[in-house]
C-alpha positions as a printed Julia matrix, in Angstrom:
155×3 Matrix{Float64}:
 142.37  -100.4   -56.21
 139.58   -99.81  -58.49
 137.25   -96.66  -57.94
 134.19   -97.77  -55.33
 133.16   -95.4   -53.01
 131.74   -96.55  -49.9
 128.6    -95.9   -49.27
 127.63   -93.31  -47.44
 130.2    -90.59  -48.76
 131.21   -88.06  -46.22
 130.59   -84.62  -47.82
 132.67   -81.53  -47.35
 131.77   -78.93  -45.64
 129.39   -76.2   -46.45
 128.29   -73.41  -44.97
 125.25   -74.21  -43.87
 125.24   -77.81  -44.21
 125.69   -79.83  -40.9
 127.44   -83.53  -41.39
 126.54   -83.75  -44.83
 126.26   -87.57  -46.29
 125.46   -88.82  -49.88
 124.12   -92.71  -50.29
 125.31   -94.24  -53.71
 123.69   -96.86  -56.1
 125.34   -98.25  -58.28
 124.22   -97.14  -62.09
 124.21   -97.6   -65.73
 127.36   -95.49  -67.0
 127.3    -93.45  -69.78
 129.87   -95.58  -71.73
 132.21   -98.75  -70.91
 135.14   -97.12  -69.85
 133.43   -95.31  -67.34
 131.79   -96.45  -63.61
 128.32   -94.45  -62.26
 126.72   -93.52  -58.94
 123.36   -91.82  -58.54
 122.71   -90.15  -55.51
 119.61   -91.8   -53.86
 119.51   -89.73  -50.77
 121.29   -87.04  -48.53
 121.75   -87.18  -45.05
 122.51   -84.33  -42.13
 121.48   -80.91  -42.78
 120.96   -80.27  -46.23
 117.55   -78.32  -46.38
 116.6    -78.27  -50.17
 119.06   -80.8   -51.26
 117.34   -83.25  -53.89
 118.42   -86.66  -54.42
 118.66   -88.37  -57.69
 115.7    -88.39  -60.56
 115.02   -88.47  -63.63
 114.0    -85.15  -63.85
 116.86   -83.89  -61.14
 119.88   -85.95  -61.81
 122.71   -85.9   -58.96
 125.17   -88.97  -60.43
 128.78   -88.92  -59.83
 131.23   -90.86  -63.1
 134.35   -91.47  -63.36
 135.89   -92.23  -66.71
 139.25   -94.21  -67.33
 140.29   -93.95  -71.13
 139.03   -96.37  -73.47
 142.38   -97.31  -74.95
 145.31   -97.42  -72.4
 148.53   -95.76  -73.83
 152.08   -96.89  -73.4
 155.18   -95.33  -73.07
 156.56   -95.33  -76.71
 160.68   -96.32  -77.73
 163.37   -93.81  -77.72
 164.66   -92.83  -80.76
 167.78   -95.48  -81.54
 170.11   -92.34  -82.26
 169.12   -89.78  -79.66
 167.69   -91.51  -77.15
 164.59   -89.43  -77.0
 161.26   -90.26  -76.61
 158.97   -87.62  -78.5
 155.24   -87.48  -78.99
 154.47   -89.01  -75.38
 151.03   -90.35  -75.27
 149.15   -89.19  -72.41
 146.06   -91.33  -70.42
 143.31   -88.98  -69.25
 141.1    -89.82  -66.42
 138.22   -87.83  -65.27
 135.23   -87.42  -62.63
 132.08   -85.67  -63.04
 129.57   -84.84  -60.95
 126.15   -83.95  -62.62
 123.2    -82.05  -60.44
 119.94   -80.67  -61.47
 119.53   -77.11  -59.78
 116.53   -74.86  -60.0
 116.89   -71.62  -61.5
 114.1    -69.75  -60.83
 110.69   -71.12  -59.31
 108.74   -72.58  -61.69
 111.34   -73.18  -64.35
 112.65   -76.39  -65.26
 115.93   -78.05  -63.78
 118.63   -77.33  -65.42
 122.0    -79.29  -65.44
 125.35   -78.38  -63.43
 128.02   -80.26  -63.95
 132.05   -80.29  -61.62
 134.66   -82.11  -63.44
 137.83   -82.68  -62.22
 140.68   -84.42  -64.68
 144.26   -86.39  -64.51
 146.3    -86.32  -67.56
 149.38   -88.48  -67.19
 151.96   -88.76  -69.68
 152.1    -92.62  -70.2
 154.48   -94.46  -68.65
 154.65   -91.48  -65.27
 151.92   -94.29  -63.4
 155.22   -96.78  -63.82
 158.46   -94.66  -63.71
 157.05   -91.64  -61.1
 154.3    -93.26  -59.17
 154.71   -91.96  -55.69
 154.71   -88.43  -57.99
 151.28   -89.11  -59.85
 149.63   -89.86  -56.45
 150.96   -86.8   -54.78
 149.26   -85.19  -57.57
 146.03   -86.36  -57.08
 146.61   -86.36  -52.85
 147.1    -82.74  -53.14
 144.43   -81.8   -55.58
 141.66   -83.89  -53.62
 142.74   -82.61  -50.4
 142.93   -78.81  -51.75
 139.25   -79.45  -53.23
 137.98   -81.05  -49.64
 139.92   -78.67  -47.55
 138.6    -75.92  -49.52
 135.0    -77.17  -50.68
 133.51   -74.5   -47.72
 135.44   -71.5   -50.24
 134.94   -73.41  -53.45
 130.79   -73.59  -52.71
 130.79   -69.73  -51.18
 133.18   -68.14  -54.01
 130.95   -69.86  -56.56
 127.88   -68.77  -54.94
 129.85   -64.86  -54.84
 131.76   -65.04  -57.26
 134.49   -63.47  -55.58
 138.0    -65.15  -55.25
């Protein structure tokens, strides 16, 4: 299934944030291998929250690479495949933040990346998506600890 959010996302939660909601539209990626979403407007309780702008960007992108790779042949005499290509996929989120009043907005970024060996999406699928299950789940079952130990910095 190809990557579409539906509109309104769900967001995790936050302290501080009460049913948190983020409306898409669709954008102009940065390159062709890659699909865009500004943020146009938050919903719940999100006091301060901006939406997307030129001068505050909040876009979500998720790249695919630009050349799919392919499992290569085993070596006729060992059997061995070496050198195993690997596809990497990625998502980033991009949000302008304030950093004192009266300064300019500055850029944050959260990237989160898959890097299969080729030829794991064919010979280990139900593996690659417990991968990603896991990770996305740890990330949205954790987002409350990810936002306050980034905000602390303690772990």
């Amino acid at each position: 299934m190809p990557f579409a959010p539906t509109s309104p996302v769900a967001g995790a939660v936050e302290t501080s944030f009460s049913s948190p909601t983020y409306t898409l539209t669709s954008d102009t990626p940065p390159d062709i291998n890659a699909k865009q979403y500004a943020i146009t407007a938050v919903g719940g309780t999100q006091v301060g929250v901006t939406s997307h702008s030129v001068g505050s960007p909040f876009t979500h992108t998720m790249f695919r690479p630009k050349v799919l790779k392919v499992l290569g042949n085993p070596n006729p005499v060992t059997g061995i495949i070496t050198g195993v290509e690997r596809n990497v996929y990625s998502n980033l989120t991009r949000k302008g933040v304030t950093v004192l009043a009266g300064q300019p907005i500055n850029l944050s970024t959260m990237k989160s990346v898959i890097d299969l060996p080729a030829g794991s999406d064919t010979a280990d699928a139900p593996n690659v998506k417990a991968l990603q299950s896991c990770h996305i789940g740890i990330l949205w079952e954790s987002s409350n600890d990810i936002g306050d130990v980034s905000l602390s910095g303690v772990l």
